[in-house]
C-alpha positions as CSV (number, residue, x, y, z in Angstrom):
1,X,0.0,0.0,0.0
2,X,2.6,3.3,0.3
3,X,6.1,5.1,-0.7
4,X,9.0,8.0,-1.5
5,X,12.5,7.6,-1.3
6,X,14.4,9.1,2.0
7,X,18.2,8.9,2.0
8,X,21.1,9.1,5.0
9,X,23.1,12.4,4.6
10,X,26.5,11.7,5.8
11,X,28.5,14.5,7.7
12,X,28.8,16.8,4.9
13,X,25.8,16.2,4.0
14,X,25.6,14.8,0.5
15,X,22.7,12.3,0.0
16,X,23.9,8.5,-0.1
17,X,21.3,7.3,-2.9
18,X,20.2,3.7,-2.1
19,X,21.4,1.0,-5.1
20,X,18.1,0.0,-5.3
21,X,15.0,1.1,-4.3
22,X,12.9,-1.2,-2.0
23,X,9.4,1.3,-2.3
24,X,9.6,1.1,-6.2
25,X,9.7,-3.2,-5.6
26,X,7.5,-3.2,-3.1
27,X,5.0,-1.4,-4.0
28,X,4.6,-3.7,-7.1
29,X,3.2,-5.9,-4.1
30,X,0.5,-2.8,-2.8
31,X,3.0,-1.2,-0.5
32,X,3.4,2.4,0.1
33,X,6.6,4.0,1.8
34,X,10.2,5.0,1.5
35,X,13.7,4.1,1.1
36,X,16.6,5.4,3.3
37,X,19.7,3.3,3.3
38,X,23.2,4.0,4.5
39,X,25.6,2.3,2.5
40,X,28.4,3.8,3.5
41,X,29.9,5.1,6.7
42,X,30.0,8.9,7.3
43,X,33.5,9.9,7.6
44,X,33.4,12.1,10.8
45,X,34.1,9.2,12.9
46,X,36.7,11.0,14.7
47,X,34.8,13.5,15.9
48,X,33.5,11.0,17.8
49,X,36.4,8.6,18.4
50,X,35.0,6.5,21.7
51,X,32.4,4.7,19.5
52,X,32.7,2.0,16.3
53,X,30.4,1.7,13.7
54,X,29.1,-1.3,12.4
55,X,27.0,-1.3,9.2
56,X,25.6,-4.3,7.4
57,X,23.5,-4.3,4.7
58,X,20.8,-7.3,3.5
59,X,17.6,-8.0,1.6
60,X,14.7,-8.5,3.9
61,X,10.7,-8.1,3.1
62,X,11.7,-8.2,-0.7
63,X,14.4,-5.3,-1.0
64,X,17.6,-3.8,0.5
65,X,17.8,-2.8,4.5
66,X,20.4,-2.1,6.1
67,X,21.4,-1.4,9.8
68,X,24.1,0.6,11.2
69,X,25.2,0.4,14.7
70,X,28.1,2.7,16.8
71,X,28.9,1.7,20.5
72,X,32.4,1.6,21.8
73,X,33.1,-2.2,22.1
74,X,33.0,-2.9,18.0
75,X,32.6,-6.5,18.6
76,X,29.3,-5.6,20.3
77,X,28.0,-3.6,17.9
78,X,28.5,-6.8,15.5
79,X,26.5,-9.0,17.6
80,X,23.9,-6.3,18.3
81,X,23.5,-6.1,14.4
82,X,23.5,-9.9,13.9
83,X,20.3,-9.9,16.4
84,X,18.6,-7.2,14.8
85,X,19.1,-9.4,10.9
86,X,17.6,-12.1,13.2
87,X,14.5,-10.1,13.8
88,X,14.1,-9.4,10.6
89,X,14.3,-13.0,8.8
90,X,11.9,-13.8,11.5
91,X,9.1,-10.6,10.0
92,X,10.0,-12.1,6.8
93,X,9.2,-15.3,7.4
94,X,5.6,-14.2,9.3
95,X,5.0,-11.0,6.7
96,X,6.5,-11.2,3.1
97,X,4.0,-11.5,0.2
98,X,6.8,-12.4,-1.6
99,X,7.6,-15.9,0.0
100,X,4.7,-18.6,-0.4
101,X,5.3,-20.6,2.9
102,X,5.1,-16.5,5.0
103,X,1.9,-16.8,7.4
104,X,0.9,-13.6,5.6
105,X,0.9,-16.0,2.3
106,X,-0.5,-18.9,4.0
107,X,-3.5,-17.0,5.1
108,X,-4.2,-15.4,2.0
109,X,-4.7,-18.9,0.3
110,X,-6.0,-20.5,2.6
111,X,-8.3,-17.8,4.2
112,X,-7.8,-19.2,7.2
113,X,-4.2,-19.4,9.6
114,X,-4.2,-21.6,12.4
115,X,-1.7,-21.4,15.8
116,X,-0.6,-17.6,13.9
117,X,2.9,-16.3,15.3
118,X,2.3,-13.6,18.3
119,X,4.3,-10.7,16.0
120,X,1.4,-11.5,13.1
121,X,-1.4,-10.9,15.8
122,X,0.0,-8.1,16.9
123,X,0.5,-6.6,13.9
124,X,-3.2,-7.5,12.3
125,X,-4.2,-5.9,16.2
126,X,-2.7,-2.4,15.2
127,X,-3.9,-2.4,12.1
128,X,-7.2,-3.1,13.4
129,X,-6.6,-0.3,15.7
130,X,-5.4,2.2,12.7
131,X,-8.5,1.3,10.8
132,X,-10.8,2.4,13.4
133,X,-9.3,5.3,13.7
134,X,-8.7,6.5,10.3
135,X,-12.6,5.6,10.1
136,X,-11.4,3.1,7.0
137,X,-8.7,5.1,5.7
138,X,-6.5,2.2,6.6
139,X,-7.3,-1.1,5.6
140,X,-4.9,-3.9,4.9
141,X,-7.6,-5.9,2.8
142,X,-6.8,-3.6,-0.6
143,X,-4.7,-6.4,-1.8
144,X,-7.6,-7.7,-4.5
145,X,-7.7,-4.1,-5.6
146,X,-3.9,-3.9,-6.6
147,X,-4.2,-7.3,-8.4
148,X,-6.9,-6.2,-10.3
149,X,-5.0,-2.6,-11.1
150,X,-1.6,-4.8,-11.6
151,X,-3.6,-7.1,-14.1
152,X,-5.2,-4.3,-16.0
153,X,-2.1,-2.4,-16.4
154,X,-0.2,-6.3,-18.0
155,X,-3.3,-5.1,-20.9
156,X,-2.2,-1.7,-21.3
157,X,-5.7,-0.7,-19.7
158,X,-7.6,0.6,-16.2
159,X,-9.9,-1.9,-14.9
160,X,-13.8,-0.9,-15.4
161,X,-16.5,0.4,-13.0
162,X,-17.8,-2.8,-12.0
163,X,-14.4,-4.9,-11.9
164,X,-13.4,-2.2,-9.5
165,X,-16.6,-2.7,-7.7
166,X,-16.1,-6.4,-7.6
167,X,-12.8,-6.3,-6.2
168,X,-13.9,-3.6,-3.2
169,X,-16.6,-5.8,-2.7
170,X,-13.6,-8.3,-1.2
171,X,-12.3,-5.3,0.9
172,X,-13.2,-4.9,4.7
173,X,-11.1,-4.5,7.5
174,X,-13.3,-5.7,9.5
175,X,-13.8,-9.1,8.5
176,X,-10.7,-10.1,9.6
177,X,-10.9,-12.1,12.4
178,X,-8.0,-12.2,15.1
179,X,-7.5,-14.6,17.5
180,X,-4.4,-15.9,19.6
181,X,-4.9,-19.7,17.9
182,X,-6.8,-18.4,14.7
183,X,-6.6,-16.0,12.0
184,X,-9.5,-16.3,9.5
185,X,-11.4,-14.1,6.7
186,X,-15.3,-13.2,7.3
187,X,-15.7,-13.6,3.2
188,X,-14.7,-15.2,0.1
189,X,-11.6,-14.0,-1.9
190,X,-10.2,-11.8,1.2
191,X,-6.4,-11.0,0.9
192,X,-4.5,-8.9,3.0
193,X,-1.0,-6.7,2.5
194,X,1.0,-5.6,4.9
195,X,3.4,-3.4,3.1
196,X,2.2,-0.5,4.8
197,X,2.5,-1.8,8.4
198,X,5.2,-4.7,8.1
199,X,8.3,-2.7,7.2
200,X,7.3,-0.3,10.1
201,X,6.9,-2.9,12.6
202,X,10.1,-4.8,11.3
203,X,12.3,-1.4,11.9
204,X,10.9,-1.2,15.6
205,X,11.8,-4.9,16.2
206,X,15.0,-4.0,14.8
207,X,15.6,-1.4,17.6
208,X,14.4,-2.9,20.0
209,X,17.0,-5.7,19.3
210,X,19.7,-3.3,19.2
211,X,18.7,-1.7,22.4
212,X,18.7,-5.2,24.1
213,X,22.4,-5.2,23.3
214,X,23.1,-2.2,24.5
215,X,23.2,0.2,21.3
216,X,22.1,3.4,21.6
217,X,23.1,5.1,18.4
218,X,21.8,3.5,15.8
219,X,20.1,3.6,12.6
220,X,17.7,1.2,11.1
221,X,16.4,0.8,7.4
222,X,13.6,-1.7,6.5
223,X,12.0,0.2,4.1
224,X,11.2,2.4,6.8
225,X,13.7,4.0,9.0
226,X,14.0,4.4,12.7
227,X,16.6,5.7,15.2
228,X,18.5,5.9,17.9
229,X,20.4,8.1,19.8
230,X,22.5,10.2,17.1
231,X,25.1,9.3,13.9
232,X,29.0,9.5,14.6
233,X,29.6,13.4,14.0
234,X,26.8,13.8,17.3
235,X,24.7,15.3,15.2
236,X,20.8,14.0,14.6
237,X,20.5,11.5,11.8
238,X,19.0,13.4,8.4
239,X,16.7,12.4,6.1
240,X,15.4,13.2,2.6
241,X,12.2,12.8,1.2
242,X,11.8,12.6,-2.7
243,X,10.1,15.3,-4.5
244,X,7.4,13.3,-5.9
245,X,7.8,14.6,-9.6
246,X,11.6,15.2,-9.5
247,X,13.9,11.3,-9.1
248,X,16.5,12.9,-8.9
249,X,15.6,15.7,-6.0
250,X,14.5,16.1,-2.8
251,X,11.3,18.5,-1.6
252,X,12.5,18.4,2.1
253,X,14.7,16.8,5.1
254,X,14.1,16.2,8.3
255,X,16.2,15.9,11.6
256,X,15.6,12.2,13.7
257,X,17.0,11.7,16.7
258,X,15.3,8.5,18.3
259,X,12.3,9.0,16.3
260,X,10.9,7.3,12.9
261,X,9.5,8.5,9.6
262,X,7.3,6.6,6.7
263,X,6.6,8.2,3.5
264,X,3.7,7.7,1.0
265,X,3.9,8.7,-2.4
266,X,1.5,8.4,-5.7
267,X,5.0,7.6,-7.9
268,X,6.4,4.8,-6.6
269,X,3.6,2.5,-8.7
270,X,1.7,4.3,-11.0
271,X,-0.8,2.7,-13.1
272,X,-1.6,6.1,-15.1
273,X,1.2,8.6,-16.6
274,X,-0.5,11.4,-14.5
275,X,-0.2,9.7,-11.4
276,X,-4.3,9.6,-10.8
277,X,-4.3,5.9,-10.8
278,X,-1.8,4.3,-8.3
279,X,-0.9,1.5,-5.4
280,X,-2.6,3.8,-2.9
281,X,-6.4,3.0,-3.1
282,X,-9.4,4.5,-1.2
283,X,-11.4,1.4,0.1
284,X,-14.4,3.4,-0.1
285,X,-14.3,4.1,-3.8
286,X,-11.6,1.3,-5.3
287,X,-9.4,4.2,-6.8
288,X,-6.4,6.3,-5.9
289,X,-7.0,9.6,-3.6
290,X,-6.6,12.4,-6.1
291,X,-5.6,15.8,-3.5
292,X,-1.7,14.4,-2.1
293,X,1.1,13.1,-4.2
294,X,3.1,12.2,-0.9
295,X,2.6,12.1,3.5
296,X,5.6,12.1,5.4
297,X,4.8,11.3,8.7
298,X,7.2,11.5,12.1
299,X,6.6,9.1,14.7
300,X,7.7,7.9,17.7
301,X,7.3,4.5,16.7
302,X,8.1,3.0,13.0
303,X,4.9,1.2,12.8
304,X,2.5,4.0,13.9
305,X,4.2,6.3,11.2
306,X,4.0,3.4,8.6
307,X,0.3,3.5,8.7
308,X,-0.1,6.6,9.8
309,X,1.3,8.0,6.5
310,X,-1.3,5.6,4.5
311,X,-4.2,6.6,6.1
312,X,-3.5,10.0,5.9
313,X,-3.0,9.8,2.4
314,X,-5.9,8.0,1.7
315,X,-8.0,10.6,4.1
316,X,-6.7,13.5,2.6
317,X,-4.8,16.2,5.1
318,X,-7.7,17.7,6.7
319,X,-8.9,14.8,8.3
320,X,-5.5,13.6,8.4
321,X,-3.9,16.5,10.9
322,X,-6.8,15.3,13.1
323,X,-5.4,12.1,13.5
324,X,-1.8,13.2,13.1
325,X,-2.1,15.2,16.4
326,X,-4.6,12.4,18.3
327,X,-1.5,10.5,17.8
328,X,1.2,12.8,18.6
329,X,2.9,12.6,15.2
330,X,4.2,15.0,13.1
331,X,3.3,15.5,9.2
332,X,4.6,16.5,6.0
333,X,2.3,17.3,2.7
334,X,3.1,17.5,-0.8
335,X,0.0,18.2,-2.8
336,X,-0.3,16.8,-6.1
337,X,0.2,20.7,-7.8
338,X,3.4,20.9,-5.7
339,X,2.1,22.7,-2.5
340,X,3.6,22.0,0.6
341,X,2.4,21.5,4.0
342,X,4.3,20.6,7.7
343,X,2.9,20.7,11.1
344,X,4.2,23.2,13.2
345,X,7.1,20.8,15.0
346,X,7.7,18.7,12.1
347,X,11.5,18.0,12.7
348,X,12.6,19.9,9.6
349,X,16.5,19.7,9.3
Protein backbone atom coordinates (compact mmCIF):
# COMPACT_ATOMS: atom_id res chain seq x y z
CA UNK A 1 0.00 0.00 0.00
CA UNK A 2 2.60 3.33 0.25
CA UNK A 3 6.12 5.12 -0.68
CA UNK A 4 8.98 7.98 -1.52
CA UNK A 5 12.47 7.63 -1.27
CA UNK A 6 14.43 9.07 1.98
CA UNK A 7 18.19 8.94 1.98
CA UNK A 8 21.12 9.06 5.04
CA UNK A 9 23.10 12.40 4.59
CA UNK A 10 26.54 11.65 5.80
CA UNK A 11 28.48 14.52 7.66
CA UNK A 12 28.84 16.79 4.94
CA UNK A 13 25.79 16.24 3.98
CA UNK A 14 25.55 14.77 0.53
CA UNK A 15 22.75 12.33 0.05
CA UNK A 16 23.95 8.48 -0.14
CA UNK A 17 21.35 7.32 -2.94
CA UNK A 18 20.25 3.73 -2.08
CA UNK A 19 21.45 0.96 -5.06
CA UNK A 20 18.14 0.01 -5.27
CA UNK A 21 14.99 1.09 -4.28
CA UNK A 22 12.85 -1.24 -2.00
CA UNK A 23 9.37 1.29 -2.29
CA UNK A 24 9.60 1.10 -6.25
CA UNK A 25 9.75 -3.23 -5.57
CA UNK A 26 7.53 -3.17 -3.06
CA UNK A 27 5.02 -1.42 -4.01
CA UNK A 28 4.62 -3.75 -7.05
CA UNK A 29 3.18 -5.92 -4.10
CA UNK A 30 0.50 -2.76 -2.77
CA UNK A 31 2.99 -1.21 -0.47
CA UNK A 32 3.40 2.37 0.05
CA UNK A 33 6.65 3.96 1.85
CA UNK A 34 10.17 5.04 1.48
CA UNK A 35 13.71 4.08 1.15
CA UNK A 36 16.59 5.37 3.27
CA UNK A 37 19.69 3.27 3.31
CA UNK A 38 23.16 3.95 4.47
CA UNK A 39 25.65 2.32 2.54
CA UNK A 40 28.41 3.83 3.55
CA UNK A 41 29.87 5.08 6.69
CA UNK A 42 30.05 8.93 7.30
CA UNK A 43 33.49 9.88 7.61
CA UNK A 44 33.40 12.05 10.80
CA UNK A 45 34.13 9.25 12.95
CA UNK A 46 36.75 11.00 14.75
CA UNK A 47 34.79 13.55 15.89
CA UNK A 48 33.53 10.95 17.84
CA UNK A 49 36.37 8.55 18.37
CA UNK A 50 35.03 6.49 21.70
CA UNK A 51 32.40 4.71 19.50
CA UNK A 52 32.72 1.99 16.33
CA UNK A 53 30.41 1.75 13.66
CA UNK A 54 29.08 -1.34 12.45
CA UNK A 55 26.95 -1.28 9.16
CA UNK A 56 25.63 -4.33 7.43
CA UNK A 57 23.51 -4.35 4.65
CA UNK A 58 20.83 -7.27 3.52
CA UNK A 59 17.56 -8.00 1.62
CA UNK A 60 14.67 -8.52 3.91
CA UNK A 61 10.74 -8.09 3.05
CA UNK A 62 11.70 -8.24 -0.71
CA UNK A 63 14.44 -5.26 -1.05
CA UNK A 64 17.62 -3.80 0.46
CA UNK A 65 17.75 -2.78 4.46
CA UNK A 66 20.35 -2.08 6.13
CA UNK A 67 21.41 -1.39 9.85
CA UNK A 68 24.06 0.65 11.25
CA UNK A 69 25.16 0.37 14.68
CA UNK A 70 28.12 2.69 16.82
CA UNK A 71 28.94 1.67 20.46
CA UNK A 72 32.41 1.65 21.82
CA UNK A 73 33.07 -2.22 22.10
CA UNK A 74 33.04 -2.89 17.96
CA UNK A 75 32.55 -6.53 18.56
CA UNK A 76 29.31 -5.62 20.33
CA UNK A 77 27.97 -3.62 17.87
CA UNK A 78 28.50 -6.76 15.48
CA UNK A 79 26.54 -9.02 17.61
CA UNK A 80 23.92 -6.27 18.26
CA UNK A 81 23.48 -6.09 14.37
CA UNK A 82 23.47 -9.88 13.86
CA UNK A 83 20.30 -9.89 16.42
CA UNK A 84 18.63 -7.18 14.84
CA UNK A 85 19.09 -9.36 10.88
CA UNK A 86 17.60 -12.13 13.22
CA UNK A 87 14.45 -10.06 13.84
CA UNK A 88 14.13 -9.37 10.55
CA UNK A 89 14.30 -13.01 8.84
CA UNK A 90 11.91 -13.81 11.49
CA UNK A 91 9.06 -10.61 9.98
CA UNK A 92 9.96 -12.07 6.80
CA UNK A 93 9.23 -15.27 7.37
CA UNK A 94 5.63 -14.23 9.26
CA UNK A 95 4.99 -11.01 6.66
CA UNK A 96 6.48 -11.21 3.14
CA UNK A 97 4.03 -11.46 0.23
CA UNK A 98 6.77 -12.40 -1.57
CA UNK A 99 7.65 -15.90 0.05
CA UNK A 100 4.71 -18.57 -0.43
CA UNK A 101 5.30 -20.59 2.90
CA UNK A 102 5.14 -16.53 5.04
CA UNK A 103 1.92 -16.80 7.38
CA UNK A 104 0.90 -13.55 5.60
CA UNK A 105 0.89 -15.99 2.27
CA UNK A 106 -0.53 -18.95 4.02
CA UNK A 107 -3.45 -16.95 5.10
CA UNK A 108 -4.18 -15.38 1.97
CA UNK A 109 -4.71 -18.94 0.32
CA UNK A 110 -6.01 -20.55 2.58
CA UNK A 111 -8.31 -17.82 4.16
CA UNK A 112 -7.81 -19.21 7.17
CA UNK A 113 -4.23 -19.40 9.61
CA UNK A 114 -4.21 -21.64 12.44
CA UNK A 115 -1.75 -21.41 15.76
CA UNK A 116 -0.60 -17.63 13.85
CA UNK A 117 2.86 -16.30 15.25
CA UNK A 118 2.26 -13.58 18.33
CA UNK A 119 4.35 -10.73 15.98
CA UNK A 120 1.38 -11.49 13.11
CA UNK A 121 -1.44 -10.95 15.83
CA UNK A 122 0.00 -8.13 16.92
CA UNK A 123 0.48 -6.56 13.94
CA UNK A 124 -3.20 -7.47 12.31
CA UNK A 125 -4.19 -5.90 16.17
CA UNK A 126 -2.68 -2.40 15.18
CA UNK A 127 -3.86 -2.37 12.09
CA UNK A 128 -7.17 -3.12 13.35
CA UNK A 129 -6.63 -0.26 15.68
CA UNK A 130 -5.42 2.25 12.73
CA UNK A 131 -8.48 1.28 10.76
CA UNK A 132 -10.81 2.42 13.37
CA UNK A 133 -9.33 5.28 13.75
CA UNK A 134 -8.72 6.47 10.31
CA UNK A 135 -12.55 5.58 10.11
CA UNK A 136 -11.36 3.08 7.04
CA UNK A 137 -8.68 5.07 5.72
CA UNK A 138 -6.51 2.23 6.63
CA UNK A 139 -7.33 -1.13 5.58
CA UNK A 140 -4.88 -3.91 4.91
CA UNK A 141 -7.59 -5.89 2.79
CA UNK A 142 -6.78 -3.57 -0.56
CA UNK A 143 -4.71 -6.45 -1.78
CA UNK A 144 -7.55 -7.65 -4.48
CA UNK A 145 -7.69 -4.07 -5.59
CA UNK A 146 -3.88 -3.85 -6.59
CA UNK A 147 -4.17 -7.32 -8.35
CA UNK A 148 -6.87 -6.18 -10.33
CA UNK A 149 -4.99 -2.61 -11.13
CA UNK A 150 -1.62 -4.85 -11.57
CA UNK A 151 -3.60 -7.13 -14.07
CA UNK A 152 -5.17 -4.33 -16.03
CA UNK A 153 -2.06 -2.41 -16.43
CA UNK A 154 -0.18 -6.31 -18.05
CA UNK A 155 -3.34 -5.14 -20.88
CA UNK A 156 -2.19 -1.74 -21.27
CA UNK A 157 -5.71 -0.68 -19.71
CA UNK A 158 -7.56 0.65 -16.24
CA UNK A 159 -9.92 -1.89 -14.90
CA UNK A 160 -13.82 -0.94 -15.40
CA UNK A 161 -16.51 0.38 -12.95
CA UNK A 162 -17.79 -2.80 -12.03
CA UNK A 163 -14.39 -4.90 -11.93
CA UNK A 164 -13.39 -2.17 -9.50
CA UNK A 165 -16.57 -2.74 -7.69
CA UNK A 166 -16.10 -6.41 -7.63
CA UNK A 167 -12.84 -6.30 -6.23
CA UNK A 168 -13.92 -3.55 -3.21
CA UNK A 169 -16.64 -5.84 -2.68
CA UNK A 170 -13.62 -8.29 -1.25
CA UNK A 171 -12.35 -5.33 0.86
CA UNK A 172 -13.16 -4.87 4.74
CA UNK A 173 -11.11 -4.47 7.49
CA UNK A 174 -13.26 -5.67 9.46
CA UNK A 175 -13.77 -9.14 8.45
CA UNK A 176 -10.68 -10.09 9.55
CA UNK A 177 -10.95 -12.10 12.43
CA UNK A 178 -8.04 -12.19 15.07
CA UNK A 179 -7.46 -14.63 17.46
CA UNK A 180 -4.44 -15.86 19.61
CA UNK A 181 -4.95 -19.71 17.86
CA UNK A 182 -6.76 -18.42 14.66
CA UNK A 183 -6.63 -16.01 12.03
CA UNK A 184 -9.55 -16.31 9.50
CA UNK A 185 -11.42 -14.10 6.74
CA UNK A 186 -15.31 -13.20 7.28
CA UNK A 187 -15.75 -13.57 3.18
CA UNK A 188 -14.68 -15.20 0.12
CA UNK A 189 -11.63 -13.97 -1.88
CA UNK A 190 -10.16 -11.80 1.21
CA UNK A 191 -6.42 -10.98 0.93
CA UNK A 192 -4.47 -8.88 2.96
CA UNK A 193 -1.04 -6.71 2.53
CA UNK A 194 1.04 -5.58 4.88
CA UNK A 195 3.42 -3.38 3.10
CA UNK A 196 2.23 -0.51 4.80
CA UNK A 197 2.54 -1.76 8.40
CA UNK A 198 5.20 -4.67 8.14
CA UNK A 199 8.28 -2.71 7.16
CA UNK A 200 7.31 -0.26 10.08
CA UNK A 201 6.92 -2.89 12.62
CA UNK A 202 10.07 -4.76 11.27
CA UNK A 203 12.31 -1.35 11.88
CA UNK A 204 10.85 -1.19 15.56
CA UNK A 205 11.76 -4.87 16.15
CA UNK A 206 15.01 -3.97 14.82
CA UNK A 207 15.58 -1.40 17.59
CA UNK A 208 14.36 -2.93 19.95
CA UNK A 209 16.98 -5.74 19.25
CA UNK A 210 19.69 -3.28 19.22
CA UNK A 211 18.71 -1.69 22.43
CA UNK A 212 18.75 -5.23 24.06
CA UNK A 213 22.44 -5.20 23.26
CA UNK A 214 23.05 -2.19 24.50
CA UNK A 215 23.18 0.16 21.34
CA UNK A 216 22.10 3.42 21.63
CA UNK A 217 23.07 5.05 18.45
CA UNK A 218 21.77 3.55 15.80
CA UNK A 219 20.13 3.60 12.64
CA UNK A 220 17.65 1.18 11.14
CA UNK A 221 16.40 0.80 7.44
CA UNK A 222 13.56 -1.73 6.48
CA UNK A 223 12.02 0.20 4.10
CA UNK A 224 11.22 2.43 6.85
CA UNK A 225 13.69 4.03 8.98
CA UNK A 226 14.04 4.38 12.70
CA UNK A 227 16.60 5.72 15.19
CA UNK A 228 18.48 5.94 17.95
CA UNK A 229 20.43 8.12 19.77
CA UNK A 230 22.46 10.24 17.07
CA UNK A 231 25.05 9.32 13.95
CA UNK A 232 29.02 9.52 14.59
CA UNK A 233 29.61 13.40 13.99
CA UNK A 234 26.84 13.77 17.32
CA UNK A 235 24.66 15.35 15.17
CA UNK A 236 20.84 14.04 14.58
CA UNK A 237 20.50 11.51 11.82
CA UNK A 238 19.01 13.40 8.38
CA UNK A 239 16.68 12.39 6.06
CA UNK A 240 15.43 13.18 2.65
CA UNK A 241 12.22 12.76 1.25
CA UNK A 242 11.84 12.56 -2.69
CA UNK A 243 10.11 15.33 -4.51
CA UNK A 244 7.38 13.28 -5.89
CA UNK A 245 7.77 14.57 -9.60
CA UNK A 246 11.62 15.24 -9.47
CA UNK A 247 13.87 11.30 -9.15
CA UNK A 248 16.52 12.91 -8.95
CA UNK A 249 15.56 15.66 -6.04
CA UNK A 250 14.46 16.08 -2.77
CA UNK A 251 11.30 18.51 -1.64
CA UNK A 252 12.46 18.38 2.06
CA UNK A 253 14.69 16.85 5.06
CA UNK A 254 14.15 16.16 8.34
CA UNK A 255 16.19 15.95 11.63
CA UNK A 256 15.60 12.17 13.67
CA UNK A 257 17.03 11.74 16.66
CA UNK A 258 15.29 8.47 18.29
CA UNK A 259 12.29 8.97 16.33
CA UNK A 260 10.92 7.30 12.88
CA UNK A 261 9.53 8.51 9.62
CA UNK A 262 7.33 6.64 6.74
CA UNK A 263 6.63 8.17 3.47
CA UNK A 264 3.66 7.66 1.00
CA UNK A 265 3.90 8.73 -2.39
CA UNK A 266 1.45 8.42 -5.74
CA UNK A 267 4.96 7.60 -7.87
CA UNK A 268 6.44 4.78 -6.56
CA UNK A 269 3.64 2.55 -8.65
CA UNK A 270 1.67 4.33 -10.98
CA UNK A 271 -0.83 2.65 -13.06
CA UNK A 272 -1.65 6.06 -15.11
CA UNK A 273 1.17 8.58 -16.58
CA UNK A 274 -0.47 11.41 -14.53
CA UNK A 275 -0.17 9.74 -11.38
CA UNK A 276 -4.25 9.60 -10.78
CA UNK A 277 -4.28 5.91 -10.76
CA UNK A 278 -1.80 4.35 -8.31
CA UNK A 279 -0.94 1.53 -5.38
CA UNK A 280 -2.56 3.76 -2.86
CA UNK A 281 -6.42 2.95 -3.09
CA UNK A 282 -9.36 4.50 -1.17
CA UNK A 283 -11.45 1.39 0.10
CA UNK A 284 -14.37 3.36 -0.14
CA UNK A 285 -14.25 4.07 -3.77
CA UNK A 286 -11.62 1.32 -5.25
CA UNK A 287 -9.41 4.19 -6.77
CA UNK A 288 -6.44 6.31 -5.88
CA UNK A 289 -7.00 9.62 -3.58
CA UNK A 290 -6.62 12.42 -6.08
CA UNK A 291 -5.64 15.78 -3.52
CA UNK A 292 -1.72 14.37 -2.12
CA UNK A 293 1.07 13.12 -4.16
CA UNK A 294 3.12 12.25 -0.95
CA UNK A 295 2.64 12.05 3.50
CA UNK A 296 5.57 12.06 5.35
CA UNK A 297 4.80 11.33 8.67
CA UNK A 298 7.24 11.49 12.05
CA UNK A 299 6.55 9.09 14.67
CA UNK A 300 7.75 7.91 17.74
CA UNK A 301 7.35 4.50 16.74
CA UNK A 302 8.11 3.02 13.01
CA UNK A 303 4.91 1.20 12.77
CA UNK A 304 2.47 4.02 13.95
CA UNK A 305 4.19 6.35 11.23
CA UNK A 306 3.97 3.44 8.59
CA UNK A 307 0.31 3.51 8.66
CA UNK A 308 -0.15 6.55 9.78
CA UNK A 309 1.33 7.97 6.47
CA UNK A 310 -1.30 5.62 4.49
CA UNK A 311 -4.21 6.64 6.10
CA UNK A 312 -3.52 10.05 5.94
CA UNK A 313 -3.00 9.79 2.42
CA UNK A 314 -5.93 8.01 1.74
CA UNK A 315 -8.01 10.56 4.14
CA UNK A 316 -6.74 13.46 2.62
CA UNK A 317 -4.78 16.24 5.05
CA UNK A 318 -7.68 17.72 6.72
CA UNK A 319 -8.91 14.76 8.35
CA UNK A 320 -5.45 13.60 8.41
CA UNK A 321 -3.95 16.55 10.88
CA UNK A 322 -6.83 15.34 13.09
CA UNK A 323 -5.43 12.11 13.46
CA UNK A 324 -1.77 13.16 13.10
CA UNK A 325 -2.13 15.23 16.43
CA UNK A 326 -4.61 12.43 18.28
CA UNK A 327 -1.51 10.48 17.84
CA UNK A 328 1.16 12.83 18.56
CA UNK A 329 2.94 12.61 15.23
CA UNK A 330 4.18 15.03 13.06
CA UNK A 331 3.27 15.52 9.24
CA UNK A 332 4.64 16.45 6.03
CA UNK A 333 2.32 17.33 2.71
CA UNK A 334 3.15 17.49 -0.79
CA UNK A 335 0.04 18.24 -2.77
CA UNK A 336 -0.33 16.81 -6.14
CA UNK A 337 0.17 20.74 -7.76
CA UNK A 338 3.42 20.95 -5.75
CA UNK A 339 2.07 22.67 -2.49
CA UNK A 340 3.57 21.96 0.64
CA UNK A 341 2.39 21.52 4.01
CA UNK A 342 4.25 20.64 7.67
CA UNK A 343 2.85 20.67 11.10
CA UNK A 344 4.19 23.23 13.22
CA UNK A 345 7.05 20.81 15.02
CA UNK A 346 7.68 18.71 12.07
CA UNK A 347 11.51 18.03 12.71
CA UNK A 348 12.57 19.95 9.65
CA UNK A 349 16.45 19.71 9.28
Amino acid sequence: MRSSERVVLTHDDQPVQPRTSRRRFLLGLGAMGIFAAPHRLPSALAAWPALSSVTRCGKALGAEVAITALHADREAAAKAVDAAFDELTTIERLMSIYLPSSQVSLLNRDGRLQNPHPCLVEVLRRSAAISEKSGGGFDITVQPLWELYASAKKQGRLPDQSAIESARAKVNWRKVEVGETLIRFGAPGMAVTLNAIAQGYAADRVIAALRKHGIEHALANTGEIATLGRRADQRPWIVGIQHPRHRDGFIATARLEGRCMATSGDYATAFSDDFLYNHIFDPSTGRSPRELAGVSIVADNCTDADALATAVFVMGHKKGLELVRSMRAEAFFVFKEGRILATEDFPNA
